[in-house]
Backbone bond lengths (Angstrom), bond angles and torsions (degrees), N, CA, C in turn:
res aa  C-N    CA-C-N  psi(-1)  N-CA   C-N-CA  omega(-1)  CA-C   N-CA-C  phi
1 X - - - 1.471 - - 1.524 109.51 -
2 X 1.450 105.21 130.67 1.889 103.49 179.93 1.500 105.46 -64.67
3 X 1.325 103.53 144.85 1.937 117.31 164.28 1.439 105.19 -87.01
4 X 1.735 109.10 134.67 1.353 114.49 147.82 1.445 127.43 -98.99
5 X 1.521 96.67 138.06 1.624 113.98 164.29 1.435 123.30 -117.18
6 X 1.676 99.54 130.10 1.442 105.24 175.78 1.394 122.31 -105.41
7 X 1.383 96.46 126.04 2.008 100.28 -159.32 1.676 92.58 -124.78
8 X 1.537 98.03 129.28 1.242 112.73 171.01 1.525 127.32 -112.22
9 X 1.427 105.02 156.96 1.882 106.48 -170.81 1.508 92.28 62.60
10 X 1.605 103.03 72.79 1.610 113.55 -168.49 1.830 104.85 -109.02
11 X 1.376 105.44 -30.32 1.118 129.12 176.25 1.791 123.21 -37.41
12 X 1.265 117.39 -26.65 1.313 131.77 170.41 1.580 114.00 -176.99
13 X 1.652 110.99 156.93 1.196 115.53 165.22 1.407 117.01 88.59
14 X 1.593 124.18 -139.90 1.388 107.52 173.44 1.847 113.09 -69.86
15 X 1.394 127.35 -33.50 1.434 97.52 171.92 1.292 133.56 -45.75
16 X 1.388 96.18 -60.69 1.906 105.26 171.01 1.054 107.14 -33.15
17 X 1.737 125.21 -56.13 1.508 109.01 -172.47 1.085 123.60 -62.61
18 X 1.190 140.06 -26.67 0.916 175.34 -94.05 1.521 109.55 -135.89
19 X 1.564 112.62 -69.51 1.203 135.83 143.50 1.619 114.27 -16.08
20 X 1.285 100.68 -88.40 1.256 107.60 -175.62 1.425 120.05 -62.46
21 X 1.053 121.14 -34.11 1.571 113.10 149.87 1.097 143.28 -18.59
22 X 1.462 97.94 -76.66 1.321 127.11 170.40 1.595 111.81 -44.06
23 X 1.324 116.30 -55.73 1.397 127.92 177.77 1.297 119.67 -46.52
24 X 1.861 98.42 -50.30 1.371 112.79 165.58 1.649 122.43 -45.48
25 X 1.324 112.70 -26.93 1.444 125.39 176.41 1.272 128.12 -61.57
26 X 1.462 88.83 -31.96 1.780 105.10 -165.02 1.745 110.39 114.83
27 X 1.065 103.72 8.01 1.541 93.71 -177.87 1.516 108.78 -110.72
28 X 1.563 88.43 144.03 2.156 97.58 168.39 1.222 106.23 -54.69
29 X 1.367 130.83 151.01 1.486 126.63 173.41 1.497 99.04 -142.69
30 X 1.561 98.66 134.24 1.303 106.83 -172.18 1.777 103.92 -116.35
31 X 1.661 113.89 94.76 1.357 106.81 -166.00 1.745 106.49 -83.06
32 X 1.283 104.64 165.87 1.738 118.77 -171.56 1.820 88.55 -122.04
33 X 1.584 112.02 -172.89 0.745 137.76 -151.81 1.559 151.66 92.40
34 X 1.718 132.78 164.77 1.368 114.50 -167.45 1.669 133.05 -100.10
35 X 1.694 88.84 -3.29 1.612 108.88 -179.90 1.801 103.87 -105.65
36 X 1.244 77.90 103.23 1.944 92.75 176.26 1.536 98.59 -80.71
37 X 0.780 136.57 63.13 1.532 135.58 161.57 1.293 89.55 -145.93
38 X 1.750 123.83 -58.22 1.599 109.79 -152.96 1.808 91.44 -66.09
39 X 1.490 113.29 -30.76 1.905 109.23 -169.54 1.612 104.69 -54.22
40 X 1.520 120.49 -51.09 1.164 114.05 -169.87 1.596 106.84 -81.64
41 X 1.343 137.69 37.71 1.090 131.70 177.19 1.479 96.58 -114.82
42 X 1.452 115.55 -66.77 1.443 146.13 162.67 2.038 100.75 -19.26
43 X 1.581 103.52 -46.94 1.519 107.98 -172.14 1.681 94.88 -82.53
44 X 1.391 115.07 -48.92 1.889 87.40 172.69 1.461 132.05 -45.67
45 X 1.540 102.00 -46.37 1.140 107.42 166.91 1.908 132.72 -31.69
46 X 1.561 85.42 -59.38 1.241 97.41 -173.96 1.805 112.31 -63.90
47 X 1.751 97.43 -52.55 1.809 87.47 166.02 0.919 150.30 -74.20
48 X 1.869 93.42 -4.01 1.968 109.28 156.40 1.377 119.90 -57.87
49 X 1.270 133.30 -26.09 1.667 151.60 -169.67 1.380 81.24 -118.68
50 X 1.421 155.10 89.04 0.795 160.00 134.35 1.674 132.57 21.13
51 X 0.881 93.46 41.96 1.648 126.80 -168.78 1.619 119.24 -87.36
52 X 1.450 137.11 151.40 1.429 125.05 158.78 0.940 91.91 -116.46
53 X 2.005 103.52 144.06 1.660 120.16 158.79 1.613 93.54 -164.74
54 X 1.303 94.56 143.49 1.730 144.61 160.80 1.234 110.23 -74.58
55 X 1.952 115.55 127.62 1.499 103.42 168.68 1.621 102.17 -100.95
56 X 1.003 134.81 158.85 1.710 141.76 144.32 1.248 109.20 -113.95
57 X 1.853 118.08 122.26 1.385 101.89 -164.66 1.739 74.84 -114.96
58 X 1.279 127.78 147.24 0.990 145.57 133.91 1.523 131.96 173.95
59 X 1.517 105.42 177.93 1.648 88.10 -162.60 2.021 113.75 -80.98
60 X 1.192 100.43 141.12 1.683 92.66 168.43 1.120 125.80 -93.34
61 X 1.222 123.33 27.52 1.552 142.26 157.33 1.323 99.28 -67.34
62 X 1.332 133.91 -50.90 1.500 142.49 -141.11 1.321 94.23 -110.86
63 X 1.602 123.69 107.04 1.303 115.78 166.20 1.784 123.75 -84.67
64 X 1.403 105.74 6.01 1.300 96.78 152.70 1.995 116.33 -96.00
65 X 1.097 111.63 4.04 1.684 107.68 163.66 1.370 111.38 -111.24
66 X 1.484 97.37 12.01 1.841 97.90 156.85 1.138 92.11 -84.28
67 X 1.181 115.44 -71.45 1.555 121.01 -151.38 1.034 122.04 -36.80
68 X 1.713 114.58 -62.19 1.743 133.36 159.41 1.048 116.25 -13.28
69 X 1.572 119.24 -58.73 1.070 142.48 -154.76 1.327 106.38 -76.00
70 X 1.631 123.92 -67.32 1.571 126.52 -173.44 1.516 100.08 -71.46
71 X 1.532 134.85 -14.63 1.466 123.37 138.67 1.557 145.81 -38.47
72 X 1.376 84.13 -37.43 1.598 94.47 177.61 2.022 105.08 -73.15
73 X 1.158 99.70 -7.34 1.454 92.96 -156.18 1.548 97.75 -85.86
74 X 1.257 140.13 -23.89 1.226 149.36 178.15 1.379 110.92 77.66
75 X 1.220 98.59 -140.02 1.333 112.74 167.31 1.531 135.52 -37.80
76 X 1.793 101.79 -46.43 1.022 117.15 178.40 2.264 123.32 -60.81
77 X 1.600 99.25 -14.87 1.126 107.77 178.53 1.348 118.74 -70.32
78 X 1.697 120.37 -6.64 1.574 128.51 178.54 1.528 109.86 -92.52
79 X 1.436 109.65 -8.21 0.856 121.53 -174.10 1.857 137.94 -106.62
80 X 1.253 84.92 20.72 1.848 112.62 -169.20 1.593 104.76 -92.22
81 X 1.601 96.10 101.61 1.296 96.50 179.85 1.817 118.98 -75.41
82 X 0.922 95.21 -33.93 1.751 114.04 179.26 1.942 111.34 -116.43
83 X 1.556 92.41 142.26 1.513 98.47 -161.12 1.703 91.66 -145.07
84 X 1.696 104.59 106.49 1.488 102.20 -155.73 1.486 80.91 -117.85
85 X 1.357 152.08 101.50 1.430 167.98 160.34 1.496 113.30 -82.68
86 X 1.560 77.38 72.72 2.062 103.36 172.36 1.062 144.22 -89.71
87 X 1.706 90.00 -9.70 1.737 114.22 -176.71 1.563 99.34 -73.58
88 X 1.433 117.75 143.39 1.240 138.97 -147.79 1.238 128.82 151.08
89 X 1.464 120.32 136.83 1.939 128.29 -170.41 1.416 96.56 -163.17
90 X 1.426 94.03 144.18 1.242 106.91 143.13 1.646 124.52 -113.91
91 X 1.528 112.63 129.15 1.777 119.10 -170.96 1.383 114.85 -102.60
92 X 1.326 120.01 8.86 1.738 115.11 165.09 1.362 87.93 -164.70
93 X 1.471 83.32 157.93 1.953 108.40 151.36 0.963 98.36 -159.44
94 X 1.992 102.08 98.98 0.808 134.56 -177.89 2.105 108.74 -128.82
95 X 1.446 132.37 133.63 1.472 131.31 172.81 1.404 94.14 -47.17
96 X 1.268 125.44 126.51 1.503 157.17 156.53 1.862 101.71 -13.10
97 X 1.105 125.13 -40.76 1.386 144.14 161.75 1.525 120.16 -38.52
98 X 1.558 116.29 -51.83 0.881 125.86 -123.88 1.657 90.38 -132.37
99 X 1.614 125.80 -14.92 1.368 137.85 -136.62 1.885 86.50 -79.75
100 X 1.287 86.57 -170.77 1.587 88.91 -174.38 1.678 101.16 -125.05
101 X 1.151 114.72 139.81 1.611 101.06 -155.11 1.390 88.47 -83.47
102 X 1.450 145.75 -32.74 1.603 164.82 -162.91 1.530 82.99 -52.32
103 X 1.823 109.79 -75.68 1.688 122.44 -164.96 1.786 96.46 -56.14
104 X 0.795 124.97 -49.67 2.028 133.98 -179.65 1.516 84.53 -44.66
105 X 1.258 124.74 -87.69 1.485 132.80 -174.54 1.202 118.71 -21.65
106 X 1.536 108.47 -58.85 1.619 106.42 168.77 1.594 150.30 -86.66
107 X 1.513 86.66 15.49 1.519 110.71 -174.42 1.857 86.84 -94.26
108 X 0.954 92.31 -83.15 1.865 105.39 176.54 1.773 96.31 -29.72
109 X 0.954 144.85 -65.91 1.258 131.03 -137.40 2.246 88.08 -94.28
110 X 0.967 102.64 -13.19 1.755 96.77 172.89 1.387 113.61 -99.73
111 X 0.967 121.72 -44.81 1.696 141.90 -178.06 1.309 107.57 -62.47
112 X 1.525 111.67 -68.73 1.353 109.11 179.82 1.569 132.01 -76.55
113 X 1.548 103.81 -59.43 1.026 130.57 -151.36 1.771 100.94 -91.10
114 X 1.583 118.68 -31.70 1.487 110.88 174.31 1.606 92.17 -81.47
115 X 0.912 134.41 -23.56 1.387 113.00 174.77 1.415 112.89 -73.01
116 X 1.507 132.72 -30.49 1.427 121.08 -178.82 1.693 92.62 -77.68
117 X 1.075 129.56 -8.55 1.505 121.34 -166.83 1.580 104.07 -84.23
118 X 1.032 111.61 -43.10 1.236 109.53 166.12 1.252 140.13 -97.13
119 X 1.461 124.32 -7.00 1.402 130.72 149.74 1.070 109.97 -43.60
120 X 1.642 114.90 -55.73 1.794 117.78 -149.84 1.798 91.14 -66.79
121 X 1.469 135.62 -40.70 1.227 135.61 176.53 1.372 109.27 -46.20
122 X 1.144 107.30 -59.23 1.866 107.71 -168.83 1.325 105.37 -82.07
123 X 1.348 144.88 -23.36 0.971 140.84 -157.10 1.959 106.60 -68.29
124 X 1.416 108.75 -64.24 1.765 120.17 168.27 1.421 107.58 -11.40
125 X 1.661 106.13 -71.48 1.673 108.31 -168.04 2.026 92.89 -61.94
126 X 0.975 133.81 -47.74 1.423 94.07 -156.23 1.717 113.06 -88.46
127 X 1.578 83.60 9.46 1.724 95.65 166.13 1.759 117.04 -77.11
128 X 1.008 110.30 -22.98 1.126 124.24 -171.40 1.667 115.16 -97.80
129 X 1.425 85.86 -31.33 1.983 83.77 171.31 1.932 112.44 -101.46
130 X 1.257 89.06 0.37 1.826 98.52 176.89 1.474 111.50 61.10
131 X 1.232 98.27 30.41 1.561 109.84 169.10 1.665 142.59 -147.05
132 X 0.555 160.36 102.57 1.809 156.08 165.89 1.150 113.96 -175.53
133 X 1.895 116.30 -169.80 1.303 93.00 -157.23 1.749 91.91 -154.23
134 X 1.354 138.35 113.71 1.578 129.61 -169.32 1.814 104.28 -114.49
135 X 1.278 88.13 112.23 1.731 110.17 157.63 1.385 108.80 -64.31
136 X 1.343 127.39 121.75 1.465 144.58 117.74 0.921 140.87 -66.07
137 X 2.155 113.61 106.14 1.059 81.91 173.01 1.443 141.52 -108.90
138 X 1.539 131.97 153.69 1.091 123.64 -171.52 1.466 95.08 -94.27
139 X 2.107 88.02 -150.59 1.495 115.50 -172.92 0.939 110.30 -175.19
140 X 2.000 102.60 142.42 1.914 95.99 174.35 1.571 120.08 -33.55
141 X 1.420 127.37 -47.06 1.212 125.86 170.24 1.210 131.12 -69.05
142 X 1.765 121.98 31.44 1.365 143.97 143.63 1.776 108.07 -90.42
143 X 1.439 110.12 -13.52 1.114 102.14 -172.72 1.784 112.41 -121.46
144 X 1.534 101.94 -12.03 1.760 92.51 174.27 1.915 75.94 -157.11
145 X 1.717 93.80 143.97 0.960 98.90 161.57 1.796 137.75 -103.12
146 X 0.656 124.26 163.32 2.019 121.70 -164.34 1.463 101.86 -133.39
147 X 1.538 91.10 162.55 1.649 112.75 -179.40 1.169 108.44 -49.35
148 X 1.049 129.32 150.76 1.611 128.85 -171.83 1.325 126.15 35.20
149 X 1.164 130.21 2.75 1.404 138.75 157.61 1.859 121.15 -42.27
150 X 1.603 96.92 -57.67 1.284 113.90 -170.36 1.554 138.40 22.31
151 X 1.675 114.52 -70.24 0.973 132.29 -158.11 2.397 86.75 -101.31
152 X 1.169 89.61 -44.67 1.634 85.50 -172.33 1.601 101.50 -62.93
153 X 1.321 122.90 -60.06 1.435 129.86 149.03 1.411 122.35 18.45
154 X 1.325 93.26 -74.69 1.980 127.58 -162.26 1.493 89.48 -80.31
155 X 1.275 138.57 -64.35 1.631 123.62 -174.46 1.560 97.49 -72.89
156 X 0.979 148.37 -7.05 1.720 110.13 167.11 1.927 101.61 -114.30
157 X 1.305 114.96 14.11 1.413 110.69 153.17 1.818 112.09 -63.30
158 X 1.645 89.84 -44.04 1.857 115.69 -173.67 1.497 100.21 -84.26
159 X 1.591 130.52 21.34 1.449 118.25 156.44 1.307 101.51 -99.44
160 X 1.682 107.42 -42.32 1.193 116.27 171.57 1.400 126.73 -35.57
161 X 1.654 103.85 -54.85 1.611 97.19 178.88 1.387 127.02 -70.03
162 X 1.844 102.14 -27.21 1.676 101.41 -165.78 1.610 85.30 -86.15
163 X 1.377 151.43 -10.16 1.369 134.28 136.44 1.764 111.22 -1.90
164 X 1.664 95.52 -84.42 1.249 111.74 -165.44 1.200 120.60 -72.60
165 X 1.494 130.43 -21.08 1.222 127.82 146.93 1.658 108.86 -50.38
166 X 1.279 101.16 -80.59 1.604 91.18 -174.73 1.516 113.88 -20.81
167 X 0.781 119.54 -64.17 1.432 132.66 -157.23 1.462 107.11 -63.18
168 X 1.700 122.22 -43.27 1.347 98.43 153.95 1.737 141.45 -100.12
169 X 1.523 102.53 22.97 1.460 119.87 157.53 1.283 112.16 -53.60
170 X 1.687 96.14 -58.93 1.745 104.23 -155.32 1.626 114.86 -97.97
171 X 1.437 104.10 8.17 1.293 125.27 -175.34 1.866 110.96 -54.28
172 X 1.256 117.83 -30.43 1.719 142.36 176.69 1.705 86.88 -71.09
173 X 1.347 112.76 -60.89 1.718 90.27 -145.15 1.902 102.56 -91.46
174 X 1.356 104.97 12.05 1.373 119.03 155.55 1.739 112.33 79.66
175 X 1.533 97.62 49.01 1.830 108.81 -156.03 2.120 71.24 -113.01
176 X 0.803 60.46 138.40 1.866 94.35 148.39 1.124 151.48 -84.37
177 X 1.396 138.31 89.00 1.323 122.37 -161.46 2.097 102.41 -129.08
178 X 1.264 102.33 135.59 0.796 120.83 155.29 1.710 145.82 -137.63
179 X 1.558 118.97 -171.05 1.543 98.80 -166.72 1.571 97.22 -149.80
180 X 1.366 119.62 157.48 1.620 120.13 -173.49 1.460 94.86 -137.41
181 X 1.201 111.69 128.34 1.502 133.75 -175.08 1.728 98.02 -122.09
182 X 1.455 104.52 108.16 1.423 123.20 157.70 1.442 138.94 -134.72
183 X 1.445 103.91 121.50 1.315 131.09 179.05 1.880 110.47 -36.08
184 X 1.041 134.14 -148.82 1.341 126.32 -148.25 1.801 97.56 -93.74
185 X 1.440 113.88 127.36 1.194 121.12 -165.37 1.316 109.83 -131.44
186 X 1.721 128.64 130.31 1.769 106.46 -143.10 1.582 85.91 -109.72
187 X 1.556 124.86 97.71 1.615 136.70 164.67 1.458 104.39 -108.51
188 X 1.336 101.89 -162.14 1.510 120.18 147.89 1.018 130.99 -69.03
189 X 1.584 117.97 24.87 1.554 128.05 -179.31 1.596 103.55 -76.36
190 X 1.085 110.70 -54.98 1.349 107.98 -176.79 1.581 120.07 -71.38
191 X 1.108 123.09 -31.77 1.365 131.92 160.74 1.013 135.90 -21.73
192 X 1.657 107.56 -58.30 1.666 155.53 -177.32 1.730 94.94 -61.37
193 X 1.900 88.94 -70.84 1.661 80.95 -166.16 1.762 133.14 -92.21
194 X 1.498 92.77 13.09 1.264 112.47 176.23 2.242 99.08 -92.63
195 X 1.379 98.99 -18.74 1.772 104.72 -179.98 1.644 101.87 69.22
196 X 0.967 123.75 54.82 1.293 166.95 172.66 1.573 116.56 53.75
197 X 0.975 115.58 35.66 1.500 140.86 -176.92 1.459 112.28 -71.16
198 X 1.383 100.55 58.15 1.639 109.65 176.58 2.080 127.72 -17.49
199 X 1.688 95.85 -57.28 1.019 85.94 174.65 1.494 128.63 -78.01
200 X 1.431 128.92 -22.94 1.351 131.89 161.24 1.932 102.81 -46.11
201 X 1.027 100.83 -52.43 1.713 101.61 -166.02 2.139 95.23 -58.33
202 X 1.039 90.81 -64.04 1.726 89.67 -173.48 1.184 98.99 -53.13
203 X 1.378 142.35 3.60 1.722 120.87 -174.33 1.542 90.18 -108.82
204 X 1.370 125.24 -2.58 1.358 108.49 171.75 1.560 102.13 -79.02
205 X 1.132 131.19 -63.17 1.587 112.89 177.89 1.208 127.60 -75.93
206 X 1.343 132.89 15.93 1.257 135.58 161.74 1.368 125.52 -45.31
207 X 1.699 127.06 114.04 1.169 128.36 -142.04 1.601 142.50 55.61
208 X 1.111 107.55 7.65 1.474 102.42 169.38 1.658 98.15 -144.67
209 X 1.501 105.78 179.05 1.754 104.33 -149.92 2.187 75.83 -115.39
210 X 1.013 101.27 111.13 1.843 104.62 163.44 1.362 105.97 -78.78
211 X 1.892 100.26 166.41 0.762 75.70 165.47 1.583 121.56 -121.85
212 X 1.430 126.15 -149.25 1.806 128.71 -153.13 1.630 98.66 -119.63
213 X 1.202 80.97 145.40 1.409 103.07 170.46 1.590 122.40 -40.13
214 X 1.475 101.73 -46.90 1.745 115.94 168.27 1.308 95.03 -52.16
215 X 1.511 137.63 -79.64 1.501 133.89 -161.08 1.656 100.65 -44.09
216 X 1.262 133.71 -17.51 1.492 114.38 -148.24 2.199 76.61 -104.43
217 X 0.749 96.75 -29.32 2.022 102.35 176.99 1.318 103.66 -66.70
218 X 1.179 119.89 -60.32 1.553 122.68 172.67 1.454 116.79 -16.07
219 X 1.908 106.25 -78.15 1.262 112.13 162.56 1.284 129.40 -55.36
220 X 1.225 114.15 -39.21 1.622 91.05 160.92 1.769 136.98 -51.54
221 X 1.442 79.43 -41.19 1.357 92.85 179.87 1.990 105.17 -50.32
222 X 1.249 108.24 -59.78 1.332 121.47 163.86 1.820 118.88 -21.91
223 X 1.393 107.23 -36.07 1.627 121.67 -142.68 1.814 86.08 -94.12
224 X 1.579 110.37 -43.65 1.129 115.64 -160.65 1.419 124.00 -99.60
225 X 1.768 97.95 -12.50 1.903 92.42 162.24 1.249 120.79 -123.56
226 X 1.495 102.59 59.70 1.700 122.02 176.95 1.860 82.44 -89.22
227 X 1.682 90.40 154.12 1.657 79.63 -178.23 1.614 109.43 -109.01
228 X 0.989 138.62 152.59 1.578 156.93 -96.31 1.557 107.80 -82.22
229 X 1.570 108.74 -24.10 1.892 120.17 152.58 1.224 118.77 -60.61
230 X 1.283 131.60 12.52 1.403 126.40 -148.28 1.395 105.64 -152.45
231 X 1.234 128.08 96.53 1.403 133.52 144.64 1.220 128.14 -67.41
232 X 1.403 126.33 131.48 1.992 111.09 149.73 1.939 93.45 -100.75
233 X 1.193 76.56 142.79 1.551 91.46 171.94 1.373 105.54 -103.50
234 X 1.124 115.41 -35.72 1.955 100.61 -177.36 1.421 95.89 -158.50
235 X 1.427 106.53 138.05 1.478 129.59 159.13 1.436 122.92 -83.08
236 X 0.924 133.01 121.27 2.310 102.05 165.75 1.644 78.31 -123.65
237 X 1.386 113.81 151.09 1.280 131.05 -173.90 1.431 109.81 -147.56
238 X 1.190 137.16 145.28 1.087 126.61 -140.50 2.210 99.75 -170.48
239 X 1.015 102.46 129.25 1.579 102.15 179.66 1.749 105.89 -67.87
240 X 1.306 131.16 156.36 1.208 132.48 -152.81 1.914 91.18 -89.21
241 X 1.275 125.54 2.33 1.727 131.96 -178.50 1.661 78.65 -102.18
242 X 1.064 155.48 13.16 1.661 106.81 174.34 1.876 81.53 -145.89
243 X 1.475 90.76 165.56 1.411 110.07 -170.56 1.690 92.10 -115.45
244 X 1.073 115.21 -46.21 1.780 112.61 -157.90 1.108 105.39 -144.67
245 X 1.450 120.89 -166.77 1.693 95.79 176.28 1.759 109.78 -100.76
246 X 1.582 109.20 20.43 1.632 87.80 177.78 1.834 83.47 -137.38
247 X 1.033 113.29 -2.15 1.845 104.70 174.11 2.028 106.78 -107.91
248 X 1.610 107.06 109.10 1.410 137.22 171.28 1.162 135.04 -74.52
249 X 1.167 156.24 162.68 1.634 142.06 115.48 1.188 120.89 -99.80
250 X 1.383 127.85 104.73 1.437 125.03 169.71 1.499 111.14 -89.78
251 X 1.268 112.50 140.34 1.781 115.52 158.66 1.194 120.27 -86.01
């Protein structure tokens, strides 16, 4: 019988890859996100390679267009074997002083809080079948924090932890949880939190090779066909130019 996974912030970058991965695996994939054009592009894709996937377009800021949303899914929402919670940004880097309480607002309400919004949905069914398994993802900046980081910082320290909570909540009904922490990864990450300031974003990888969205699927891919004795609890992954998240090599 095929497994489903529900992967959110599917719309570009590591979800998409992610997506298609997964599909590549053999699994239904049920993508999330707020651009209903990039979802139904992403879903040709997938049923061009002979694939099934579901779009849910809405925002996970809004826990009533979570809700709606993992409503519409019926039945099939008890039934989510994999729970890949990718949606995530950072909207300034800005000194703690200076931050914008709007960008603070919307880091916290995507980072944290759409991820508890939609865990707590999927979580029941694999309570009930005593099985599945949800990726978090983190980031070096769950694990050290940096200059202007601050506020982005502080919510994936707090993916980090509700990681490890999760993990020993659901530890009885024999679910799996794990989390992937990666160092500089070349998406629309920088885009986002630069507020689309192309050249700020390209001066973050300037001279060194980041890494891709594919590498960050890879490991997942890695995370999710360990066989059923086998957890990873945490990845940190890191391009072969950076040591930490504030020591580099540029050429």
């Amino acid at each position: 019988m095929k497994k489903t996974a529900l992967i959110t912030g599917a719309t570009a970058g590591i979800g998409r890859a992610t997506a298609l991965k997964l599909s590549g695996m053999g699994y239904d994939v049920i993508v999330t996100g707020r651009r209903a054009e990039r979802l139904e592009k992403l879903t040709l894709e997938i049923e061009g390679k002979g694939g099934s996937c579901r779009t849910l377009c809405f925002d996970i800021q809004s826990k009533d267009e979570v809700d709606k949303a993992m409503d519409s899914l019926g039945e099939q929402l008890d039934n989510i074997d994999l729970l890949v919670n990718n949606a995530g940004l950072a909207a300034t880097a800005e000194p703690i002083q200076s931050g914008s309480w709007e960008d603070w607002e919307r880091m916290i309400d995507t980072n944290i809080k759409g991820l508890l919004a939609v865990s707590k949905r999927v979580i029941p069914g694999m309570i009930k079948r005593s099985c599945g398994h949800i990726v978090n993802l983190s980031s070096i900046a769950g694990k050290e924090a940096y200059a202007n980081g601050n506020v982005y910082c502080a919510t994936k320290h707090a993916v980090e932890a509700l990681t490890k909570g999760m993990r020993i909540d659901l530890l009885q009904y024999g679910i799996k949880v794990s989390s992937i922490s990666p160092g500089m990864v070349e998406t629309e990450f920088s885009i986002v939190r630069y507020h689309g300031d192309k050249d700020k974003a390209d001066a973050v990888y300037k001279g060194l090779t980041p890494l891709t969205a594919e590498d960050i699927a890879d490991a997942i891919e890695f995370i999710v066909s360990r066989p059923p004795h086998v957890n990873i609890n945490d990845i940190l992954i890191m391009p072969t130019a950076q040591a930490s998240a504030v020591y580099n090599h540029r050429s």
